[in-house]
N, C-alpha and C positions, 0 to 999 in steps of 0.2 A: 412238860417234857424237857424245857430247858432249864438247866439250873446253875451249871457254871459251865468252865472252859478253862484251860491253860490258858496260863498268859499269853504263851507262844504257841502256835503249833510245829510240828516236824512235816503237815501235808497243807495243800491247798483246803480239803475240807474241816481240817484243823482248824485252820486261822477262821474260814467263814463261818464255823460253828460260834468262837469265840466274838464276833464282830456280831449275830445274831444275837447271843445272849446280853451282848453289851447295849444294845439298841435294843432288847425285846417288847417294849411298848411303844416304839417310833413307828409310823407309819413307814414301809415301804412301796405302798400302790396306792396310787389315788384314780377313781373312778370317776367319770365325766356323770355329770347330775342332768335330769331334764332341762334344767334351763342354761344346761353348758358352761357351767362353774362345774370347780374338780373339788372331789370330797374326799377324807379319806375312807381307804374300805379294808387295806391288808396290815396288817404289824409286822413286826420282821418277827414275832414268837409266833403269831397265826403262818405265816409262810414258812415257818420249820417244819412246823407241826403237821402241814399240810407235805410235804417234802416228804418226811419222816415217814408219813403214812403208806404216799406209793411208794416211799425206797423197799419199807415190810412188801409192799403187795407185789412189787417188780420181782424180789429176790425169791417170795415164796414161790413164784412161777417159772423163772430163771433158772436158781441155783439148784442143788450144785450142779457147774460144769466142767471139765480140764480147761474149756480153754476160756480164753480173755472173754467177756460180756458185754458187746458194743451194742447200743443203744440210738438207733439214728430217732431225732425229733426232726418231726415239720408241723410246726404252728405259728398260727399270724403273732404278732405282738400282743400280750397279753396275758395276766398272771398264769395262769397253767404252764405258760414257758419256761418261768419262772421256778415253778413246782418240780417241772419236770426235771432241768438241769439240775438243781439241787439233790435232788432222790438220785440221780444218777451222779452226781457225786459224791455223796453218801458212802454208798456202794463200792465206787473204787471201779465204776465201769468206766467204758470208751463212750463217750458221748461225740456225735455225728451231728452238727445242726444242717438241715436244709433249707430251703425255701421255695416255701409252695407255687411263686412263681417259674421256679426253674423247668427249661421243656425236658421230656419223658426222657431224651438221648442222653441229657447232662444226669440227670438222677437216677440211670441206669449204670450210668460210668461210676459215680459214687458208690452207691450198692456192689458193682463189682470188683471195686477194690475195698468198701469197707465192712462187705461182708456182715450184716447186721445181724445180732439174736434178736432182734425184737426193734416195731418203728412203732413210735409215738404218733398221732395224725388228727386232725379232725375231721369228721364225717363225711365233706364236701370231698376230700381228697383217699379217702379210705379205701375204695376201689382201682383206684388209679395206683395206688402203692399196692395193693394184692396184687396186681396186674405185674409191676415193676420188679418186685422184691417178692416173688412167692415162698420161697421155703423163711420167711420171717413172718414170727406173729405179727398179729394188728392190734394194736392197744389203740381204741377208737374213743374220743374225748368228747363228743359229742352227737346222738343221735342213734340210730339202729346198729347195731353191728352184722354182720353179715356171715353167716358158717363158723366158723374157727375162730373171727376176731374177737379179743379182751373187750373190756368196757372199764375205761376209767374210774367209775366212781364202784365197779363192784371191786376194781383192783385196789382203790382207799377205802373201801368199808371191810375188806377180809384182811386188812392189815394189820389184826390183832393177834394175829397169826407172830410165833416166835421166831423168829430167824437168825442164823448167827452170825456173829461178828463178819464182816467182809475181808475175804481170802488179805493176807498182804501179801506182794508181790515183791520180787526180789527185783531187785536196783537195776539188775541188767537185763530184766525182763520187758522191763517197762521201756527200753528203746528198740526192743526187736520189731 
């Protein structure tokens, strides 16, 4: 899926498109091994391509909307963070990162001012965000999902689904 880039880009997802195809056989994740040496396990092309997948699977469930498509993430450290930032900047969404240690009153105060179309989660905390943020879907990364919520890997396996180019936004949109 990657094959070139502009030298330059005119967006942030521009240049990191460009900066993945240049690196697409370097390692960008290295995984800790049973005996606690680190290996490598991701490429910066496998990390597109994985990116790529849910940004199709976010949008076909997403799009279209009138308004902006903000995206909150809460996951520990670990490539799916990785994934998920990317796909959302793909897109041209609002990305929101959180932290799953934050108490319920601070990630309520976030959600009500950022207003989320959709939270990215892992399982452990996936009720706790229905709880927090209900009128947002749950895109669940790990584990059962519960009523309503997405399922990560069925959101990167219906990603062959076509979806069209992401909205561009006018200049002075983008500070309102």
């Amino acid at each position: 899926e990657i094959q070139a880039a502009p030298l330059h880009g005119d967006t942030l997802a521009d240049s990191l498109r460009r900066a993945f195809v240049l690196h697409a056989e370097r390692t960008l994740c290295l995984a800790r091994t049973p005996d606690g040496a680190y290996a490598p396990s991701i490429t910066y092309a496998e990390m597109w391509q994985r990116a790529s997948a849910l940004a199709r699977g976010l949008a076909s469930r997403l799009e279209p909307r009138d308004e902006r498509i903000t995206v909150a993430v809460m996951l520990r450290n670990r490539p799916e963070w990785i994934v998920a930032d990317l796909a959302i900047l793909q897109r041209g969404y609002v990305s929101v990162t959180l932290a799953p240690d934050d108490a319920d009153d601070r990630l309520a105060q976030i959600f009500a001012l950022a207003k989320p179309t959709c939270v990215i989660v892992e399982a452990a905390n996936a009720a706790r965000i229905a709880r927090l943020a209900p009128a947002a879907p749950v895109v669940v990364l790990d584990g059962e999902p519960r009523g309503a919520q997405l399922v990560w890997d069925v959101l990167v396996a219906t990603a062959d689904v076509e979806v069209p180019e992401p909205a561009q936004r006018d200049e002075d949109e983008l500070y309102a």
